[in-house]
LUMPA-584215 format. One record per residue: residue in one letter; x, y, z of N, C-alpha, C, O in turn. Coordinates in steps of 0.2 Angstrom, whole numbers, padded with zeros to 4 digits, always signed. Atoms other than C-alpha are relative to their C-alpha. Example, Ala and Ser with C-alpha at 12.3 -4.5 7.8 and 13.67 -1.06 7.14 Angstrom:
BEGIN
a+0004-0006+0000+0062-0022+0039+0004+0006+0000+0009+0005+0003 s-0004-0006-0001+0068-0005+0036-0004+0005+0003-0001+0011+0004 
// end
This chain:
BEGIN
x+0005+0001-0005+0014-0094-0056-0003+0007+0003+0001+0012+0004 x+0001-0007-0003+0003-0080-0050-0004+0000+0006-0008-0004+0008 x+0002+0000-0007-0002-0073-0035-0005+0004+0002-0009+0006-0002 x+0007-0006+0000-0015-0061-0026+0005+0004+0006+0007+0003+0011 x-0002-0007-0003-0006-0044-0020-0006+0003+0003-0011+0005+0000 x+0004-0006-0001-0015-0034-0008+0005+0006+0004+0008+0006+0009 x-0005-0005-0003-0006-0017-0005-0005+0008+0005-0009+0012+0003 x+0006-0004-0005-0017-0006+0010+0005+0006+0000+0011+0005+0001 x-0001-0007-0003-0015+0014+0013-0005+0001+0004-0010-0002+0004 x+0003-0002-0006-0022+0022+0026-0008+0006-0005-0014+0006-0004 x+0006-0004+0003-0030+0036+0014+0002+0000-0007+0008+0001-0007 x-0002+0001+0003-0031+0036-0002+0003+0004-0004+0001+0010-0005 x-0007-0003+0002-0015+0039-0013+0006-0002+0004+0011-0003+0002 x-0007+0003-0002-0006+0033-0001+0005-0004-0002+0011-0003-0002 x-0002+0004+0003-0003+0017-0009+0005+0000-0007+0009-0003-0008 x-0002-0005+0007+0002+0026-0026+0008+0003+0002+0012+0003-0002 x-0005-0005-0001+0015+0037-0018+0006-0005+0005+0012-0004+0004 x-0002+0004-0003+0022+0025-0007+0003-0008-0003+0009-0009-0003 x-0004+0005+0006+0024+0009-0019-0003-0002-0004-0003-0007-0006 x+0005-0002+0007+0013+0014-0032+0005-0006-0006+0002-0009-0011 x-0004+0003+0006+0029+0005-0044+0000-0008+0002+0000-0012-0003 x+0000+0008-0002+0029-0012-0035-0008-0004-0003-0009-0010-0006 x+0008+0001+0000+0009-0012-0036+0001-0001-0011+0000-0006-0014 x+0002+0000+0010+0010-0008-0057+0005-0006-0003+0005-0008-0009 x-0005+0006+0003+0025-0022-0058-0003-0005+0002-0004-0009-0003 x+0006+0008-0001+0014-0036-0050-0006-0001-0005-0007-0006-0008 x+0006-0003+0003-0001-0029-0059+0001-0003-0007-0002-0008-0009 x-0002+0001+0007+0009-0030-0077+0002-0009+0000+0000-0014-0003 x-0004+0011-0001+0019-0049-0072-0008-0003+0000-0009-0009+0000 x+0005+0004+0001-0001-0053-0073-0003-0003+0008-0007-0008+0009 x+0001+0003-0007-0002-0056-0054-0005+0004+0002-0005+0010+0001 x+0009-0002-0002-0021-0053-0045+0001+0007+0005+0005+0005+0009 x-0003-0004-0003-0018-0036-0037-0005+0007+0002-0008+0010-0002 x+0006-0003-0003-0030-0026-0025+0003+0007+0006+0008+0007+0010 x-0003-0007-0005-0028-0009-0016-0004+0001+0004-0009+0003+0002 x+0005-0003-0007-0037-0006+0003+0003+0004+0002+0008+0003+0005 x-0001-0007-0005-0039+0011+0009-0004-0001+0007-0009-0004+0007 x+0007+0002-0008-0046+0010+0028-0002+0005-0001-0004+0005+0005 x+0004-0005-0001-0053+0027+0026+0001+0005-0008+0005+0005-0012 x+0002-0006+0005-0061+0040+0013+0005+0005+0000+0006+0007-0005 x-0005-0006+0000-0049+0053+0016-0005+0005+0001-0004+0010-0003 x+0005-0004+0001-0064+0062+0021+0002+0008+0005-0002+0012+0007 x-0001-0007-0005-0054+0076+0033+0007+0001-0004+0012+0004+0000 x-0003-0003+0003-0043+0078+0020+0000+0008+0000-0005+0010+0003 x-0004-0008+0001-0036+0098+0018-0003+0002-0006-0004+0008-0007 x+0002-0001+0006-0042+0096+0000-0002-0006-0003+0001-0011-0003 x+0003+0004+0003-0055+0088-0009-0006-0003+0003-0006-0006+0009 x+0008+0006-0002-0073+0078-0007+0004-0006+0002+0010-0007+0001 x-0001+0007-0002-0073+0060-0001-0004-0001-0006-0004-0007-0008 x+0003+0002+0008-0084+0059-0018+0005+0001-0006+0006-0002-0011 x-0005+0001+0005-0069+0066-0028+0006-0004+0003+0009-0008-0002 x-0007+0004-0001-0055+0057-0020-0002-0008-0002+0002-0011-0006 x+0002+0006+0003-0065+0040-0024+0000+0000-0006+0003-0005-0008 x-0002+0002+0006-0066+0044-0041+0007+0003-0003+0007+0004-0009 x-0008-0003+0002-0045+0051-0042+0000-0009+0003+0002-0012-0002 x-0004+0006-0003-0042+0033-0031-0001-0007-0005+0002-0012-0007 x+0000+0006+0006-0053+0023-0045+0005+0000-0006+0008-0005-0008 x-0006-0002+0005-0041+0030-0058+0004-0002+0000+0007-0005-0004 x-0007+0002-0002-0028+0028-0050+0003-0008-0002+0007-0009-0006 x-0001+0007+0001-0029+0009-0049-0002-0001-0006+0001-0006-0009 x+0001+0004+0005-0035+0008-0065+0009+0000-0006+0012-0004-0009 x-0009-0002+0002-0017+0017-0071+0005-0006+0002+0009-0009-0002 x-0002+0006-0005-0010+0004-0059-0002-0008-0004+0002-0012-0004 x+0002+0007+0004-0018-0010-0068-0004-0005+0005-0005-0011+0003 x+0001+0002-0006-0027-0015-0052-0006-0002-0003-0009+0000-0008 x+0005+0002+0003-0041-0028-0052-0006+0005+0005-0012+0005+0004 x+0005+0000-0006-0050-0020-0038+0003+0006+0004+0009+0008+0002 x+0000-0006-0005-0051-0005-0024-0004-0002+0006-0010-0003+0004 x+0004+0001-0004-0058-0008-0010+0002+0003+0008+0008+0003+0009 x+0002-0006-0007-0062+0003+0007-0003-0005+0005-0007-0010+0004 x+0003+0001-0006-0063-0002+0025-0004+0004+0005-0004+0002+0011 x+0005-0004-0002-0074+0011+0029+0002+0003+0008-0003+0004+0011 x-0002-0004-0004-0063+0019+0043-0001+0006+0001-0005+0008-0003 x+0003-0007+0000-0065+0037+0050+0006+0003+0001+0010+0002+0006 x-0005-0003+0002-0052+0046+0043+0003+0006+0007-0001+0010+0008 x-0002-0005-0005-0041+0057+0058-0003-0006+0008-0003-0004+0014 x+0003+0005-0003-0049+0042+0068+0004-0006+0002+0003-0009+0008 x+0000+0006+0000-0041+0027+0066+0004-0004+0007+0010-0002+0009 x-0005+0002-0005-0035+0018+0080+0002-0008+0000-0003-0012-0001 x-0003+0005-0001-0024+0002+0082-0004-0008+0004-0004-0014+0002 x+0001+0005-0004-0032-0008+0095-0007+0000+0002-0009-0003+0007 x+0005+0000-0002-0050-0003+0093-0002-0008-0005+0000-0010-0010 x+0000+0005+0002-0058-0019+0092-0005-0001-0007-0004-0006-0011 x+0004+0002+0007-0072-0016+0077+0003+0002-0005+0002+0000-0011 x-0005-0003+0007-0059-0006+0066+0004-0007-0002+0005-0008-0008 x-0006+0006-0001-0046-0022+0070-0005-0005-0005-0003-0007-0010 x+0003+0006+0004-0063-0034+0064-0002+0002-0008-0004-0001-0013 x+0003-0003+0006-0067-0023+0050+0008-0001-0006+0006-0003-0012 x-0006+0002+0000-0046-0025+0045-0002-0008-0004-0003-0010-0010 x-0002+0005+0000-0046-0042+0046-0006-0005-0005-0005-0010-0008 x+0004+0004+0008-0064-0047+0035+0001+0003-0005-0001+0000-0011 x-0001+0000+0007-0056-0037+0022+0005-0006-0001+0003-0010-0005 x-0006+0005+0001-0039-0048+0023-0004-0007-0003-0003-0010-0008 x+0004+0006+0000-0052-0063+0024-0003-0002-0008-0002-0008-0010 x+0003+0000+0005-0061-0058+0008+0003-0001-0006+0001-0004-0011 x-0004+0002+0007-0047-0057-0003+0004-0004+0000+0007-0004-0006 x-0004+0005-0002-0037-0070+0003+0007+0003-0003+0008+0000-0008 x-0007-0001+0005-0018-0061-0003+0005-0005+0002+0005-0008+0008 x-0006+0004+0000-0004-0071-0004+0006+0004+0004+0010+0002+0009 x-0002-0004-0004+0005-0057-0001-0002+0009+0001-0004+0012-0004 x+0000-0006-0004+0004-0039+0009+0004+0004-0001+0009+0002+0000 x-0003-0005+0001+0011-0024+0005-0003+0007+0007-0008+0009+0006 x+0004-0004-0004+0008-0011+0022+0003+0005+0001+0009+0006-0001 x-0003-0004-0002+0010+0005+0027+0006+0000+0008+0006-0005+0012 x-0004+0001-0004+0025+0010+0038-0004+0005+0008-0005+0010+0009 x+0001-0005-0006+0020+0013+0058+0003+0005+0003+0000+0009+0007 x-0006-0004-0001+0035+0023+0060+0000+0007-0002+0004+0010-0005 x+0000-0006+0006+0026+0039+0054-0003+0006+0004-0008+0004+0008 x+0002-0006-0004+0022+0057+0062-0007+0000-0001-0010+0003+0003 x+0006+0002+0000+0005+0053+0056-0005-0002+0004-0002-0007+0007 x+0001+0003-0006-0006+0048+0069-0003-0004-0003+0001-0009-0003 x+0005+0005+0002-0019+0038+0058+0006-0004-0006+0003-0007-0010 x-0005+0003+0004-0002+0032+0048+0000-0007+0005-0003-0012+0006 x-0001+0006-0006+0005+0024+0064-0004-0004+0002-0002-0009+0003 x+0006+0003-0002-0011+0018+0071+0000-0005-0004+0003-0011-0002 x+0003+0005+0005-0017+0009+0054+0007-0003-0002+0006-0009-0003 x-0003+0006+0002-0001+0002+0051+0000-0005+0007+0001-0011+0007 x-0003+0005-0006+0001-0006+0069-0008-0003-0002-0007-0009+0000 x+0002+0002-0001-0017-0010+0066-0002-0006-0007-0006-0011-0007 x-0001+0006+0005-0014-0019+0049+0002-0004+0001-0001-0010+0000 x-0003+0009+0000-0002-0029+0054-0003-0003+0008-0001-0008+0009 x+0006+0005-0004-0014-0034+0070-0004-0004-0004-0003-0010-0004 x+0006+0005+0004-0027-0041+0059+0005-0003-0004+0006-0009-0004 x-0002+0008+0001-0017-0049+0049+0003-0006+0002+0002-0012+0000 x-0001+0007-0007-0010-0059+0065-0007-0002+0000-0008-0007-0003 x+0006+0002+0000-0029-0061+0068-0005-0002-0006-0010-0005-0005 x+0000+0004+0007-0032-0066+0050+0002-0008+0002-0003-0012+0003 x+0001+0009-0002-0027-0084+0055+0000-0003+0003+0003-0008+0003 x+0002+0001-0006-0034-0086+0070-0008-0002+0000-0013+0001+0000 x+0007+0005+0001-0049-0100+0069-0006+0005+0004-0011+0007+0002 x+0005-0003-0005-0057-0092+0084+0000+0007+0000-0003+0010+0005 x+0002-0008+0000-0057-0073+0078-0005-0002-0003-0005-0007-0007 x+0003+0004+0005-0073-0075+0070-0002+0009-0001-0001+0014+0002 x+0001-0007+0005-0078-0061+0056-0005-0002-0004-0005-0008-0006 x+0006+0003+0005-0094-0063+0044-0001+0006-0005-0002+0011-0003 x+0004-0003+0004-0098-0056+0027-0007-0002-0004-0007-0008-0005 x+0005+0002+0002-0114-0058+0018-0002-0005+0005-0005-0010+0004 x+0004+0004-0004-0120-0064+0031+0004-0010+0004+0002-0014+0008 x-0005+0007-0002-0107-0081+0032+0007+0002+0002+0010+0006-0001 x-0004+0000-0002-0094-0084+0043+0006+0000-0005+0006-0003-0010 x-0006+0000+0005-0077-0081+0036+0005-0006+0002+0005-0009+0008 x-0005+0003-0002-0063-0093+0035+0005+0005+0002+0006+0011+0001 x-0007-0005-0002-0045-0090+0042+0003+0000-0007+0002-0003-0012 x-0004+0002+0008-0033-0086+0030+0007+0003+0002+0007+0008+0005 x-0006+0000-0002-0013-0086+0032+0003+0005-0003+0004+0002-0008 x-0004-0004+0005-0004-0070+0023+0007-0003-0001+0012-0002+0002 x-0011+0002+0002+0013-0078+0016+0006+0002+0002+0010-0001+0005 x-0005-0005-0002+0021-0064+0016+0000+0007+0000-0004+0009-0004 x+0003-0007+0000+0022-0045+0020+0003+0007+0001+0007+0009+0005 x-0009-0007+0000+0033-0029+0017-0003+0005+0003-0009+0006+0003 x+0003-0005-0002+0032-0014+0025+0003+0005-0005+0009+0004-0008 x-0001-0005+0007+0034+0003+0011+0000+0006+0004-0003+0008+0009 x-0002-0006-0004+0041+0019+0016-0005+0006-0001-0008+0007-0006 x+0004-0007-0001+0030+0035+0021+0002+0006+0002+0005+0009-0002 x-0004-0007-0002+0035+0050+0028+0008+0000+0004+0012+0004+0006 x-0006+0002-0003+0050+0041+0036+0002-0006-0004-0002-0009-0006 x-0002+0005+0007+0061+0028+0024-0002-0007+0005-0002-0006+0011 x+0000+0009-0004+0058+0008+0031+0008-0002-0001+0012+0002-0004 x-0009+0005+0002+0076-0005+0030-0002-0002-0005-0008-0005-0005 x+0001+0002+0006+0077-0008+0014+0004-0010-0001+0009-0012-0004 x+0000+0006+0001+0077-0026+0015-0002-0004-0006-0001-0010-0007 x+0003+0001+0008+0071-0028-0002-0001+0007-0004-0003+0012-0001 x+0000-0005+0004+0072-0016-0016-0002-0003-0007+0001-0008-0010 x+0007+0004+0006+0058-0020-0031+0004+0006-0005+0005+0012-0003 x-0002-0002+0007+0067-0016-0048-0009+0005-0006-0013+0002-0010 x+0007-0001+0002+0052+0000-0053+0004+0004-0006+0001+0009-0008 x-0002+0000+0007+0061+0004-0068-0004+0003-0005-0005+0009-0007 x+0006-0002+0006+0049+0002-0082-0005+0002+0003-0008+0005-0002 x+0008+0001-0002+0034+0005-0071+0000+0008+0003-0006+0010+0005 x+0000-0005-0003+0040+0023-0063-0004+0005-0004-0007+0008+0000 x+0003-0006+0002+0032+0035-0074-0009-0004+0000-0014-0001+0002 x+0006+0001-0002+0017+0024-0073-0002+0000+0009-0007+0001+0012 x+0001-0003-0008+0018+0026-0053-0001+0009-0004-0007+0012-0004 x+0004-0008-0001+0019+0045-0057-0008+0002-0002-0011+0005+0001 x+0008-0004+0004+0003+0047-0068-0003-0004+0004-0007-0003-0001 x+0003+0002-0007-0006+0036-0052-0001+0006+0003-0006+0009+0003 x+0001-0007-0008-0001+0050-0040-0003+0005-0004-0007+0008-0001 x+0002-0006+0003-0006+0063-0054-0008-0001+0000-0011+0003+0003 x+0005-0001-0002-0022+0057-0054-0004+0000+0006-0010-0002+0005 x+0002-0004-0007-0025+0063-0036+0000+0006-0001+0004+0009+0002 x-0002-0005+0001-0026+0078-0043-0004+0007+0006-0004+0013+0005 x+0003-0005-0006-0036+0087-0027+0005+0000+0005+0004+0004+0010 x-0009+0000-0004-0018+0082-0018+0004+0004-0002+0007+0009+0000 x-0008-0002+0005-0004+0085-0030-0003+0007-0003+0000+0012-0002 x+0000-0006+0003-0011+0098-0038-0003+0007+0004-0004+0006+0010 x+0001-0003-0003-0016+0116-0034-0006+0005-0004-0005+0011-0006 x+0005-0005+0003-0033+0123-0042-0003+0004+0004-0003+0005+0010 x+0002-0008-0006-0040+0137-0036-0005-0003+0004-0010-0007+0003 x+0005+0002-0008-0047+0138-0018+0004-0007+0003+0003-0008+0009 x-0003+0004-0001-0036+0123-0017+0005+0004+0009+0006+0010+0009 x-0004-0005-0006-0024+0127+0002+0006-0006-0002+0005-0011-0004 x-0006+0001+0003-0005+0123+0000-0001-0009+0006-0006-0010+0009 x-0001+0005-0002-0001+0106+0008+0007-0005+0000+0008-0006-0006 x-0008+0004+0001+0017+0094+0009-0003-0001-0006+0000+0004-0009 x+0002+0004+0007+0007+0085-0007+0000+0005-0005+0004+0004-0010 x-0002-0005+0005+0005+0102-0017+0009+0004+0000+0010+0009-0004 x-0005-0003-0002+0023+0107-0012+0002+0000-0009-0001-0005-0012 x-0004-0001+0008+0033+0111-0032+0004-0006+0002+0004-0012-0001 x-0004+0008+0000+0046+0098-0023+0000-0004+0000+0004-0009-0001 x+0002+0009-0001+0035+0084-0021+0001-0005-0005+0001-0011-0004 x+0000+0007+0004+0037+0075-0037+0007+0000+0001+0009-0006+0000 x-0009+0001-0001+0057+0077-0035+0001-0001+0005+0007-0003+0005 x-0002+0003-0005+0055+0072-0019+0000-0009-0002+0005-0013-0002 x+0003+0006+0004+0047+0055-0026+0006-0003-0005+0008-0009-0004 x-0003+0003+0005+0059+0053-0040+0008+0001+0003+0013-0002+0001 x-0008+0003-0004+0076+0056-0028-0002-0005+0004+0001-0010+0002 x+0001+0006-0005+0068+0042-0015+0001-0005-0005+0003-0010-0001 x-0001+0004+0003+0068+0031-0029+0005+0000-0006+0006-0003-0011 x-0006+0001+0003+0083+0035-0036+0005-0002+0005+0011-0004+0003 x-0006+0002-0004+0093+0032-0021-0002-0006+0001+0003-0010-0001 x+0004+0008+0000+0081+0014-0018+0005-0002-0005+0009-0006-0003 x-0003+0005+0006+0088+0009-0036+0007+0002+0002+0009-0004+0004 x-0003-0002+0002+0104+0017-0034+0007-0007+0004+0012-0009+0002 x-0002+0005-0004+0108+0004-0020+0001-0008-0001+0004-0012+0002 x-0002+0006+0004+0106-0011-0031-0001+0000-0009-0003-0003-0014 x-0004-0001+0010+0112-0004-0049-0006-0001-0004-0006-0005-0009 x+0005-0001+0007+0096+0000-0056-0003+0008+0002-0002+0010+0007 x+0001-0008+0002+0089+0018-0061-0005+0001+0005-0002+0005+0010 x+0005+0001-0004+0072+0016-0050-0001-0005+0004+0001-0011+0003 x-0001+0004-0007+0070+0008-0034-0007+0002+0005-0010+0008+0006 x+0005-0001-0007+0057+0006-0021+0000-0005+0006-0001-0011+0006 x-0004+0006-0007+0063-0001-0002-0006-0004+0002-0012-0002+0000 x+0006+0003-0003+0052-0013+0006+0005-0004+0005+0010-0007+0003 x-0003+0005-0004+0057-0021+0023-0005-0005+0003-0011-0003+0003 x+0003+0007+0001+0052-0038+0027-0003+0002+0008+0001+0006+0012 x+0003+0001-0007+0040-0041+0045+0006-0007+0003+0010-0006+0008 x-0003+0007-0002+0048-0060+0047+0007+0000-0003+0011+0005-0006 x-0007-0001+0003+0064-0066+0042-0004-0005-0007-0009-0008-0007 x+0000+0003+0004+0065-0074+0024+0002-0007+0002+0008-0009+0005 x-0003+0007-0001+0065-0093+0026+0000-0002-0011-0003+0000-0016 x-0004+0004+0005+0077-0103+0012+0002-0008+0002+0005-0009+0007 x+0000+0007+0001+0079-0121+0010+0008-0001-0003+0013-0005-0001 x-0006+0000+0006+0093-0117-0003+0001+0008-0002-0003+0013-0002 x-0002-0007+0003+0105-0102-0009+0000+0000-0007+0003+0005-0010 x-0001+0000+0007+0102-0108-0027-0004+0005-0002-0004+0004-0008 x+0004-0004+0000+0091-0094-0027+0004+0007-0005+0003+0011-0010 x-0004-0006+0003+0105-0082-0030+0006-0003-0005+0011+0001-0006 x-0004+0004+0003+0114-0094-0041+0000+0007-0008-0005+0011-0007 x+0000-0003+0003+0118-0083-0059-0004-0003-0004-0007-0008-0002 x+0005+0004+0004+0106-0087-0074+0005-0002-0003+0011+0001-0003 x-0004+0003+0003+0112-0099-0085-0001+0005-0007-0006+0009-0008 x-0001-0006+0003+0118-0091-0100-0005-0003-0006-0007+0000-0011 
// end
């Protein structure tokens, strides 16, 4: 059965460095799977908002992603509880209707991290709210319910409530973030950055070696759940039959 993933960063790359491996394992299982940046990364340290679009389309295509799409935020801007940033949120949720959400973590010394996540998961509460009304093209949107929703770690780890087996799919996360190459890398006139740092891709591949390490696979990436998991039956964790 397939499903519709949407996994949102705040700017783009985030998605890539954060669960870029989860995003290319939905992606491959053949499930429908969409990236939203609320903002161009246009006060970025390095790089145009005309090159980071065309490193973010790349990216997604590495990723296997059907789609990329911008909520047209003002990067170093974003706030939580402003009300047209919240409706502009919640007509993208509306548009692609996901089954489920992948968000950033609000837990982040970032200001437009923390902001955009606390204001993701606002709009997706107002995502199934008859009376929030939202219009594209000109017609009103329906509601639409998110299933279900993780949060993925950022500059601070989330409770790993879940750990996505990114195994096969990590070196395709890596060449993702590689294709940010006005972040990770450092061409001249380029200025130093956490992202250009020599540690950062070993930063990346210990985070996801301790994620795996914690349920006996090579690569891992944490995600904690917003709700609690509803179960009916523990046959869930029953062993496969042989």
């Amino acid at each position: 059965m397939t499903m519709r993933v949407m996994a949102f960063g705040i700017h783009p790359d985030d998605v890539e460095i954060g669960c870029g491996g989860t995003v290319a394992l939905c992606a491959a299982r053949g499930h429908d799977v969409v990236i939203v940046d609320l903002t161009r990364g246009e006060s970025s340290t390095n790089g145009t908002p005309e090159e980071r679009a065309r490193e973010a389309e790349e990216a997604a295509r590495i990723l296997g992603c059907r789609a990329r799409d911008n909520a047209g935020l003002p990067d170093a801007g974003v706030m939580s509880e402003d009300p047209a940033q919240t409706r502009a949120v919640v007509s993208v949720i509306r548009a692609h209707r996901p089954d489920v959400m992948l968000i950033p973590n609000p837990d982040d010394a970032h200001p437009d991290h923390a902001s955009g996540g606390a204001l993701i998961r606002r709009a997706m509460f107002l995502s199934d709210v008859n009376g929030y009304v939202t219009t594209r093209d000109g017609r009103r949107q329906e509601r639409w319910r998110v299933r279900r929703a993780f949060v993925y770690s950022g500059r601070r780890e989330v409770r790993a409530d879940v750990v996505v087996d990114i195994t096969s799919h990590h070196e395709t996360k890596l060449r993702a973030i590689r294709a940010h190459g006005t972040q990770v890398g450092l061409a001249d006139g380029a200025l130093r950055t956490p992202l250009t740092d020599p540690r950062f891709f070993g930063a990346i591949e210990g985070r996801a070696l301790v994620a795996g390490r914690r349920v006996g696979v090579t690569y891992g990436e944490a995600l904690e759940l917003i709700a609690p998991l509803w179960l009916d039956d523990l046959a869930v964790f029953a062993p496969p039959e042989a």
